[in-house]
DSSP file (Angstrom, degrees, kcal/mol; ACC not computed):
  #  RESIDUE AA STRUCTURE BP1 BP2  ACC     N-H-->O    O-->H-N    N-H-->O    O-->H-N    TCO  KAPPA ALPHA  PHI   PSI    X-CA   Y-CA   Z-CA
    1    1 A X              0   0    0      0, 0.0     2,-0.4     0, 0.0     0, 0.0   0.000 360.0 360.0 360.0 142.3  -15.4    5.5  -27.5
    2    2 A X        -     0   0    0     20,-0.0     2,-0.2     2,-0.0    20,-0.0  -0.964 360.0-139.7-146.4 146.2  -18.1    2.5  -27.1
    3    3 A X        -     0   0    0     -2,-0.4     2,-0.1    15,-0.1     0, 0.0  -0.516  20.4-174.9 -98.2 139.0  -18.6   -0.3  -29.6
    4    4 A X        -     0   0    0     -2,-0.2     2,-0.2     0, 0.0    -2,-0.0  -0.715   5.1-174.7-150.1 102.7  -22.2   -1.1  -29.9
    5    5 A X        -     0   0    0     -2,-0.1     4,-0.0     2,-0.1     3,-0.0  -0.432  30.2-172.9 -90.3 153.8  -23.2   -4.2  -32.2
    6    6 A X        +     0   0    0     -2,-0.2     2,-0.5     2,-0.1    -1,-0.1   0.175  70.0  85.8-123.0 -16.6  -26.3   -5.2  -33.1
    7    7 A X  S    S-     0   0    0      1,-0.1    -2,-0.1     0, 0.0     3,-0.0  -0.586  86.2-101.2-106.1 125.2  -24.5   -8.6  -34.8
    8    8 A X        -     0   0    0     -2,-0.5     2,-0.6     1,-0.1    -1,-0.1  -0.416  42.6-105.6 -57.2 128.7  -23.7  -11.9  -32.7
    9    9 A X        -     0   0    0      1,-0.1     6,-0.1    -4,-0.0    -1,-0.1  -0.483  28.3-134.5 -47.7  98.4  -19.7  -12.4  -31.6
   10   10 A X        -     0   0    0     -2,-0.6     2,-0.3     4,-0.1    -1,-0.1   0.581  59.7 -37.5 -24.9 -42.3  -18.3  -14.8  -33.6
   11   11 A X     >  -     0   0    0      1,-0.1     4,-0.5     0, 0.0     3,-0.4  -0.946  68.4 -68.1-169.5-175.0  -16.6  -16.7  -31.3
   12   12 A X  H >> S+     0   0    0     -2,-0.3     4,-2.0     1,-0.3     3,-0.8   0.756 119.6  43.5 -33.1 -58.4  -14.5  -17.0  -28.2
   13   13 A X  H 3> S+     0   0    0      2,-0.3     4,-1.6     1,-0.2    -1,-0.3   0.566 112.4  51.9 -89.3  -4.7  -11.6  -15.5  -28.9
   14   14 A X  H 3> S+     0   0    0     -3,-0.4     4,-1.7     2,-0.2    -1,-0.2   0.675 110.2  54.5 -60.5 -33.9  -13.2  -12.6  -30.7
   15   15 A X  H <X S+     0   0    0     -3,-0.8     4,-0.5    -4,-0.5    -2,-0.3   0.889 111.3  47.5 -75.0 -65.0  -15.3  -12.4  -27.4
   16   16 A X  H >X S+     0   0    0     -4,-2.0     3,-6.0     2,-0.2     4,-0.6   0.998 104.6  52.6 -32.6-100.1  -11.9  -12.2  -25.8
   17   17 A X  H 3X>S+     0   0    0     -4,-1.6     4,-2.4     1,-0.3     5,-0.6   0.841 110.0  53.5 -19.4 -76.8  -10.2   -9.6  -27.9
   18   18 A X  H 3<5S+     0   0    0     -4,-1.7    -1,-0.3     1,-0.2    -2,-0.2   0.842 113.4  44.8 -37.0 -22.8  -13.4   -7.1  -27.2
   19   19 A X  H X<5S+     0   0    0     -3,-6.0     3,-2.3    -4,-0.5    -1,-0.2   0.954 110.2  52.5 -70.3 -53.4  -12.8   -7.8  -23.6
   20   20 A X  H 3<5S+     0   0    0     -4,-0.6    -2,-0.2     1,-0.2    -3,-0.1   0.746 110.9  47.3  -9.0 -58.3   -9.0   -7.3  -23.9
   21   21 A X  T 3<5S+     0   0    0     -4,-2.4     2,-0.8    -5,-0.4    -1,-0.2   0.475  94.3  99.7 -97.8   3.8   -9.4   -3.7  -25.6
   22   22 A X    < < -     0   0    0     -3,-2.3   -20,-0.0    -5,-0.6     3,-0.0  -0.760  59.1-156.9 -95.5 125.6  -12.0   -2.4  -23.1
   23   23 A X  S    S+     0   0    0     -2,-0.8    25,-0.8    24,-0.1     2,-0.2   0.863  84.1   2.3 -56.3 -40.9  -11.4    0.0  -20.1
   24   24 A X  E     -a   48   0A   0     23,-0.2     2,-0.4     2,-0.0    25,-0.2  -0.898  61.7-120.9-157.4 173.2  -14.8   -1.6  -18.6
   25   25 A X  E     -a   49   0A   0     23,-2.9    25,-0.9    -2,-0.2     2,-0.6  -0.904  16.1-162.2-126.7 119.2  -17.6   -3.8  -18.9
   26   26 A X  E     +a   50   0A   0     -2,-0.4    25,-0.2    23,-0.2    23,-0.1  -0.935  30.0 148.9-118.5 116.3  -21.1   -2.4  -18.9
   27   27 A X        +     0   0    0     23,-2.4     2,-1.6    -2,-0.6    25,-0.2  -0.249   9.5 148.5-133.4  42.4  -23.5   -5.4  -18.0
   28   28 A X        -     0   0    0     23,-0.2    23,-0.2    44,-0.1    25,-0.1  -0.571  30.4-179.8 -88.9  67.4  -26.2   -3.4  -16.2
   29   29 A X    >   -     0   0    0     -2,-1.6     3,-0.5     3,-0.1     2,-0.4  -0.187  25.6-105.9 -58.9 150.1  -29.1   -6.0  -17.3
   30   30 A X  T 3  S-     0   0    0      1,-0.2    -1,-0.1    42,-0.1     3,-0.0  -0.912  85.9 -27.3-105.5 153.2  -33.0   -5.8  -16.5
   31   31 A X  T 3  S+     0   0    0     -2,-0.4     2,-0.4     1,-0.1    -1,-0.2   0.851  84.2 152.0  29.7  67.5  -34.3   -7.8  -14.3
   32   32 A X    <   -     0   0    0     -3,-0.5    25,-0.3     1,-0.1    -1,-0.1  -0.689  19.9-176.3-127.9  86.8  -31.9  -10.4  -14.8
   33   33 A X        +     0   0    0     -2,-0.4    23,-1.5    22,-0.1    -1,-0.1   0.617  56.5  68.7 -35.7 -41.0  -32.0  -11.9  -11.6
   34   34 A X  S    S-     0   0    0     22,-0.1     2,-0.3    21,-0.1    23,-0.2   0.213  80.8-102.0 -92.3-145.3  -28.9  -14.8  -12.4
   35   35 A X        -     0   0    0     21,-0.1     2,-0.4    22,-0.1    22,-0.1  -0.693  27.0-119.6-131.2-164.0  -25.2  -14.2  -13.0
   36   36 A X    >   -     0   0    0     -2,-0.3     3,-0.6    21,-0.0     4,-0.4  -0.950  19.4-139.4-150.8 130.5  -22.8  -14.1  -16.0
   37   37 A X  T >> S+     0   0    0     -2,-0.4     4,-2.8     1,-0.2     3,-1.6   0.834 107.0  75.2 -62.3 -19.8  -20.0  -15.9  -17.1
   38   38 A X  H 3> S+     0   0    0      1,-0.3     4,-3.2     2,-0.2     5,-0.2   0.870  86.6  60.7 -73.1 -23.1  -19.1  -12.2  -18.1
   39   39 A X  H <4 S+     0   0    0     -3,-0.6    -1,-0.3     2,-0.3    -2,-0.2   0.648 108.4  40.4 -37.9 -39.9  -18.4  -11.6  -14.4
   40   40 A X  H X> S+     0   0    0     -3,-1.6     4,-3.5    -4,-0.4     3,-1.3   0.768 115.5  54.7-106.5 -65.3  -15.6  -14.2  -14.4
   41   41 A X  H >X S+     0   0    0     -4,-2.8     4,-0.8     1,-0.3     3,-0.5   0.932 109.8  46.3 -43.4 -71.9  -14.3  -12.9  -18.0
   42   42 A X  H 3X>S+     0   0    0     -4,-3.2     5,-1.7     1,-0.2     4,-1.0   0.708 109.4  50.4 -54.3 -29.2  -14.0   -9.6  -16.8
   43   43 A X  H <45S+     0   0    0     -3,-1.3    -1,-0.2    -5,-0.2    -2,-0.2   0.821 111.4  53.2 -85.7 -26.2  -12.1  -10.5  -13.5
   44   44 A X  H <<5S+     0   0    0     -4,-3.5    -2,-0.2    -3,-0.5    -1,-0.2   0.571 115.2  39.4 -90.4   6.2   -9.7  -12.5  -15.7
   45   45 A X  H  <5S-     0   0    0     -4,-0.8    -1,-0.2    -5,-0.4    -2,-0.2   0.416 111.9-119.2-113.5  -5.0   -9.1   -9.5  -17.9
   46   46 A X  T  <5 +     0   0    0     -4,-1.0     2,-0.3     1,-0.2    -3,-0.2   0.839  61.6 150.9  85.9  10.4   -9.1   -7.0  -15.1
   47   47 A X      < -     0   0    0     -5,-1.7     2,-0.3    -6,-0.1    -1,-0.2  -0.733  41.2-136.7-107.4 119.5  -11.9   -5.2  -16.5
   48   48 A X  E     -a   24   0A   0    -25,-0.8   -23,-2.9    -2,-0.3     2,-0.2  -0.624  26.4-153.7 -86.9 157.5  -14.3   -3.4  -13.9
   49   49 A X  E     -ab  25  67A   0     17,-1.4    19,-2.1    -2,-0.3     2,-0.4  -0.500  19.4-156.4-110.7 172.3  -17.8   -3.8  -14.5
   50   50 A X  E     +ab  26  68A   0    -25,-0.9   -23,-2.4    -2,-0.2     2,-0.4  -0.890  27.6 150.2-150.9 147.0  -20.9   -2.2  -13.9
   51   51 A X        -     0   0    0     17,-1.7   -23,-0.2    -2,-0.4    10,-0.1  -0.991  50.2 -49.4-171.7 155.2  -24.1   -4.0  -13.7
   52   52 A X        -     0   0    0     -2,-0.4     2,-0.3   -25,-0.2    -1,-0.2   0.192  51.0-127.8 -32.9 149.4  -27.7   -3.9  -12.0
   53   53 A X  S    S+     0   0    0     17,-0.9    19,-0.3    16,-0.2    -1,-0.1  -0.999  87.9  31.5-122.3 147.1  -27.9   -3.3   -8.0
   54   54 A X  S    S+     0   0    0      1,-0.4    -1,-0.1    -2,-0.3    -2,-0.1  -0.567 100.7  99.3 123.7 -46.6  -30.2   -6.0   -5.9
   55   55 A X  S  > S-     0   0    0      1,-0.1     4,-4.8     4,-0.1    -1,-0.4   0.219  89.9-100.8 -63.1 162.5  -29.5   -8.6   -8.1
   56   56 A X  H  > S+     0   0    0    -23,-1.5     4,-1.0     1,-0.2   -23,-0.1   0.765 124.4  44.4 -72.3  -1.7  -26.9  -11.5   -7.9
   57   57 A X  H  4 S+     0   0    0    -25,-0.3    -1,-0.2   -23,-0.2   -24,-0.1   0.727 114.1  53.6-108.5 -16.4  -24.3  -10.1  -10.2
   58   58 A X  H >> S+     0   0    0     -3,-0.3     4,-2.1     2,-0.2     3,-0.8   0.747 108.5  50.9 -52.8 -47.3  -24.9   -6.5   -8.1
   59   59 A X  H 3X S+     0   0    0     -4,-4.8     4,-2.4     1,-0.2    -2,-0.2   0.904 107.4  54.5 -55.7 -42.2  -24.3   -8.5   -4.8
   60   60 A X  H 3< S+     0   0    0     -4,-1.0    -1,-0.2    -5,-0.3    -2,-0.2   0.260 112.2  42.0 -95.7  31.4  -21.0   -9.9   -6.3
   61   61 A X  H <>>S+     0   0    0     -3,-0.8     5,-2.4     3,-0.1     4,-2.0   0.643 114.8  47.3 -72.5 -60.3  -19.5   -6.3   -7.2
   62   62 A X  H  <5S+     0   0    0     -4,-2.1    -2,-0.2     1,-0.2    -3,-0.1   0.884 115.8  44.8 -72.9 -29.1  -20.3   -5.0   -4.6
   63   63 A X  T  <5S+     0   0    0     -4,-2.4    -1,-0.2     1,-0.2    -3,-0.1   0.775 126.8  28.0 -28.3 -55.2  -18.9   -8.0   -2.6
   64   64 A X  T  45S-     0   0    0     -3,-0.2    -1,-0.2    -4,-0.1    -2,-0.2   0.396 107.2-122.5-111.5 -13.6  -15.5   -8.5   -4.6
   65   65 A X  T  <5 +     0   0    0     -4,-2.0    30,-0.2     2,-0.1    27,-0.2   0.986  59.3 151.9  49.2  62.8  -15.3   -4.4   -5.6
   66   66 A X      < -     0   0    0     -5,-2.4   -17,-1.4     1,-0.3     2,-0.3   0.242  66.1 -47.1-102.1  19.4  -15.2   -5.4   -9.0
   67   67 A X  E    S-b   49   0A   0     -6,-0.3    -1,-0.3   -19,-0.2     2,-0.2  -0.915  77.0 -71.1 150.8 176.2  -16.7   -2.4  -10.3
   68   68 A X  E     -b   50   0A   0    -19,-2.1   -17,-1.7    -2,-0.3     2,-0.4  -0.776  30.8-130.2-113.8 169.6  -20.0   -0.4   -9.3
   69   69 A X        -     0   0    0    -19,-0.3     2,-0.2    -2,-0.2   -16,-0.2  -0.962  20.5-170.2-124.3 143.6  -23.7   -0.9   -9.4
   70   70 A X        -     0   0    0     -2,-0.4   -17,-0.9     1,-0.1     2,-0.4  -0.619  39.5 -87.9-122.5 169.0  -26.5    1.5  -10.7
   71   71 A X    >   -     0   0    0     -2,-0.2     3,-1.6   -19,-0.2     7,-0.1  -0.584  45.1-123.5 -72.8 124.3  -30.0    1.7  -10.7
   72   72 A X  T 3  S+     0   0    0     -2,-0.4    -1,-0.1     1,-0.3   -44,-0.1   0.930 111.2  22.8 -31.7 -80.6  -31.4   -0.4  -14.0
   73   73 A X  T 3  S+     0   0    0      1,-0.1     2,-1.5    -3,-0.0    -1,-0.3   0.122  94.7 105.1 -63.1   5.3  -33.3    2.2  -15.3
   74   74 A X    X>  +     0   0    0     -3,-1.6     4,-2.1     1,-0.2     3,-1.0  -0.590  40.1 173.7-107.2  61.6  -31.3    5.1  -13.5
   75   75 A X  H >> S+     0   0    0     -2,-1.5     4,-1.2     1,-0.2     3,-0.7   0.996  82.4  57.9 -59.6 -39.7  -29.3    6.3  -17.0
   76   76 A X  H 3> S+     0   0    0      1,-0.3     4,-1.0     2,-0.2    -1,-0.2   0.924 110.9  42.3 -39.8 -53.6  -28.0    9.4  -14.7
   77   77 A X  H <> S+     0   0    0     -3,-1.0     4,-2.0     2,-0.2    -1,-0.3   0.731 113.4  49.3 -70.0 -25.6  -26.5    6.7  -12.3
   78   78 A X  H XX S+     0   0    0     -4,-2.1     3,-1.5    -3,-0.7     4,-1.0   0.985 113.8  50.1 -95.1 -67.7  -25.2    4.5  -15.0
   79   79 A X  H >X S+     0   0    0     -4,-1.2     4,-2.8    -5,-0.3     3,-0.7   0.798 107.0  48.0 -24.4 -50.5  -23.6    7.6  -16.5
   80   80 A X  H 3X S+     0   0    0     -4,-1.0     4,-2.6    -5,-0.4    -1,-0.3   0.732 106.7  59.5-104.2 -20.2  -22.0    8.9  -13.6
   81   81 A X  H <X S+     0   0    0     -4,-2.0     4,-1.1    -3,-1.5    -1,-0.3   0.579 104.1  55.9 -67.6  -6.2  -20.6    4.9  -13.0
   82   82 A X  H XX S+     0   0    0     -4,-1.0     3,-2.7    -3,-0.7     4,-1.9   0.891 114.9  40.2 -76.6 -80.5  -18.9    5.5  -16.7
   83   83 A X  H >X S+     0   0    0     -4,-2.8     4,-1.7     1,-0.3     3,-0.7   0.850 114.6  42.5 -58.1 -37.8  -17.2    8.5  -15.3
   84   84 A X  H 3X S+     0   0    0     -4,-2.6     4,-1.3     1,-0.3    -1,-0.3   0.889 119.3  48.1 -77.8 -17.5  -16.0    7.8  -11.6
   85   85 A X  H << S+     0   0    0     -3,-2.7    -1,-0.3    -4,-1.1    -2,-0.2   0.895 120.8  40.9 -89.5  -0.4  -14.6    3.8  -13.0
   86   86 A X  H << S+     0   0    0     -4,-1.9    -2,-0.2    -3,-0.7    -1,-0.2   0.792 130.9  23.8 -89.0  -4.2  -12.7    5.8  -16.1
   87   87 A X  H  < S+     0   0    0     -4,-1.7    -1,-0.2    -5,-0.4     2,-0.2   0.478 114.2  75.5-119.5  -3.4  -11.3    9.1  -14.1
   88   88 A X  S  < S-     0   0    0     -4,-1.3     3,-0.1     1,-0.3     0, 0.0  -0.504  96.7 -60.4-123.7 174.3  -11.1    7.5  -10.3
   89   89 A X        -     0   0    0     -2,-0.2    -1,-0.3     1,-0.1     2,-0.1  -0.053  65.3 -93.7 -53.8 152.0   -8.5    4.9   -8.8
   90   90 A X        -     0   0    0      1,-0.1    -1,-0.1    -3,-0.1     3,-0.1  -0.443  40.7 -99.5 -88.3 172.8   -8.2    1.9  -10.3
   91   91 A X        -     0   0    0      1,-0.1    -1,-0.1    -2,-0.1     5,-0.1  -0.291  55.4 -95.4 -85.4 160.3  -10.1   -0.7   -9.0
   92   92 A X     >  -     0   0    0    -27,-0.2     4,-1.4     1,-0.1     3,-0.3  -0.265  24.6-135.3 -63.3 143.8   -7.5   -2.9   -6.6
   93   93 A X  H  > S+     0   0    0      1,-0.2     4,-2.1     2,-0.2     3,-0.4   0.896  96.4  78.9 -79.0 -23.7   -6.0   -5.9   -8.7
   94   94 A X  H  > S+     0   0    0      1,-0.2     4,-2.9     2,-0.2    -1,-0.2   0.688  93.5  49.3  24.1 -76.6   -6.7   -8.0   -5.4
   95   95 A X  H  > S+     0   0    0     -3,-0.3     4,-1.0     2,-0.2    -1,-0.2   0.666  99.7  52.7-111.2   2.1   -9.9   -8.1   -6.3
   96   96 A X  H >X S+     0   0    0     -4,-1.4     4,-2.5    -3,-0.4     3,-0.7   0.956 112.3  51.2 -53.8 -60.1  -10.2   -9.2   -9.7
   97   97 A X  H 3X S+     0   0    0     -4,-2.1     4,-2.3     1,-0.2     5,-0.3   0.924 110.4  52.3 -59.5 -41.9   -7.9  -12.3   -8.8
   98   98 A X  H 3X S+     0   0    0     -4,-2.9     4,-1.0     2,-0.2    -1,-0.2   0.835 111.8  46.7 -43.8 -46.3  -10.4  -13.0   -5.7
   99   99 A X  H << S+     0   0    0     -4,-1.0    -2,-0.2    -3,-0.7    -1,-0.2   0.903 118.8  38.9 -51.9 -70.0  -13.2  -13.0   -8.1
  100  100 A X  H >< S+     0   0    0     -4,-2.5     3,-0.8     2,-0.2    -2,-0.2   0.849 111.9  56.2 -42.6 -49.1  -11.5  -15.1  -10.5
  101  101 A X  H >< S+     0   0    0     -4,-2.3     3,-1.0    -5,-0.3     6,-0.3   0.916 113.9  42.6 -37.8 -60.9   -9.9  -17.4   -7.9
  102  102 A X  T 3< S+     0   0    0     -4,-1.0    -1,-0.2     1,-0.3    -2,-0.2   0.206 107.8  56.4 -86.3  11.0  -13.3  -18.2   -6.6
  103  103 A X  T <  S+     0   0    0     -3,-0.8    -1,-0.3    -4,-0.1    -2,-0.2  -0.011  80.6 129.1-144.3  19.3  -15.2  -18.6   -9.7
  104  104 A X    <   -     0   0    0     -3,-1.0    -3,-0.0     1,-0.1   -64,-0.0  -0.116  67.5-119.0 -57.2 179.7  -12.9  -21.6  -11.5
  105  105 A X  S >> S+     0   0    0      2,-0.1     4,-3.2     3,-0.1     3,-1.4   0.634 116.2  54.0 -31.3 -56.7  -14.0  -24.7  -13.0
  106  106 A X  H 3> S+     0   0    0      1,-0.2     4,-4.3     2,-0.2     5,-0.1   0.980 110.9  50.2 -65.5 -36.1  -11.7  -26.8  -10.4
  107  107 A X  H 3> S+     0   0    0     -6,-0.3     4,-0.6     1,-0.2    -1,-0.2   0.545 112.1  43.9 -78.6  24.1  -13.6  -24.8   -7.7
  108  108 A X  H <> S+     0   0    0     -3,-1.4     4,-5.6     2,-0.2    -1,-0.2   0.773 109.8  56.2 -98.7 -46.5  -16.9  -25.7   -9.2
  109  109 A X  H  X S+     0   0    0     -4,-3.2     4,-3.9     2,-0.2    -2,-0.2   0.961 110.1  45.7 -43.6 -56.5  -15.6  -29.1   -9.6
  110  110 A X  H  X S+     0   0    0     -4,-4.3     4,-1.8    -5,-0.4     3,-0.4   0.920 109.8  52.1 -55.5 -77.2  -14.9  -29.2   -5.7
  111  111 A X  H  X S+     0   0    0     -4,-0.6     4,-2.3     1,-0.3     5,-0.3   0.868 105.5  63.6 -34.8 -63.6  -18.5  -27.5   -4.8
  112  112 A X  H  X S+     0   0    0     -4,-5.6     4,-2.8     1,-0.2     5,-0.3   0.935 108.6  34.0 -17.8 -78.0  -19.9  -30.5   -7.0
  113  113 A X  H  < S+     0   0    0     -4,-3.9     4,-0.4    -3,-0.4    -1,-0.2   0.885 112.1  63.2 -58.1 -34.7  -18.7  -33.4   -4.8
  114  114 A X  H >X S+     0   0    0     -4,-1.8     3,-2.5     1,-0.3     4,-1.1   0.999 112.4  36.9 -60.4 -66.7  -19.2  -31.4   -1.7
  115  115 A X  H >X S+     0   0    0     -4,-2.3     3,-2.2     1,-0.2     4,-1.1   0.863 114.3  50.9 -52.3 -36.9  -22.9  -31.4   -2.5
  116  116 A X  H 3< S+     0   0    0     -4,-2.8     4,-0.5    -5,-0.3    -1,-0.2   0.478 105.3  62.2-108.6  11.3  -23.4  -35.0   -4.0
  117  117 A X  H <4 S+     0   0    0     -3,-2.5    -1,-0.3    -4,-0.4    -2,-0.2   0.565 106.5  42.1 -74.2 -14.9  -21.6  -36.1   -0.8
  118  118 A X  H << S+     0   0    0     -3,-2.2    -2,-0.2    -4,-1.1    -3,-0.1   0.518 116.7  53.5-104.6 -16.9  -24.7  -34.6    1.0
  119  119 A X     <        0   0    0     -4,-1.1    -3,-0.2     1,-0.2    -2,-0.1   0.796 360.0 360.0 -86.3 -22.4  -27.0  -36.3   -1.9
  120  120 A X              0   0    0     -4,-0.5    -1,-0.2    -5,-0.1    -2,-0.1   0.050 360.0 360.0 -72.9 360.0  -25.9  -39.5   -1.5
């Protein structure tokens, strides 16, 4: 089955639930060059993703093996990433919590001060 809205999520925890009740995350943007809070959401739900390859949220899949990456435009490839994350092993839980770990607030917090010790 896949839910497809047309209508803005009401809020968070609605946002939430929809992650909750999903096998995977398909976040294969074009040409979206930056990265997504959904990235972080999805490692803290355990969710594998799949999402553009070159790009920075395609480097950190393939990085943390949180999922695969397909050719933008490549529906054949994007298809064939549906089947192998719903029928293949699941993805190691490892590296959702690595993903997550590395992708807090406190550790943001921390990166902050490291840099405005180097601005200063």
């Amino acid at each position: 089955n896949c839910l497809f809205s047309l209508e803005k999520i009401p809020d968070e925890s609605c946002f939430n639930a929809l992650i909750a009740e999903s096998d995977l995350i398909f976040a294969a943007y074009k040409q979206f060059t930056g990265s997504s809070n959904l990235l972080t959401k999805a490692a803290a739900f355990r969710k594998p993703v799949i999402v553009s390859h070159g790009f920075c949220m395609g480097q950190r899949v393939e990085q943390y093996g949180t999922g695969q990456t397909t050719g933008e435009d490549n529906a054949g490839e994007c298809s064939a990433a549906i089947r192998s994350l719903c029928s293949e092993a699941k993805t190691p839980l490892h590296a959702f919590d690595r993903y997550a770990h590395e992708h807090t607030v406190e550790k943001l917090i921390t990166c902050f001060n490291q840099i405005s010790k180097h601005i200063q």
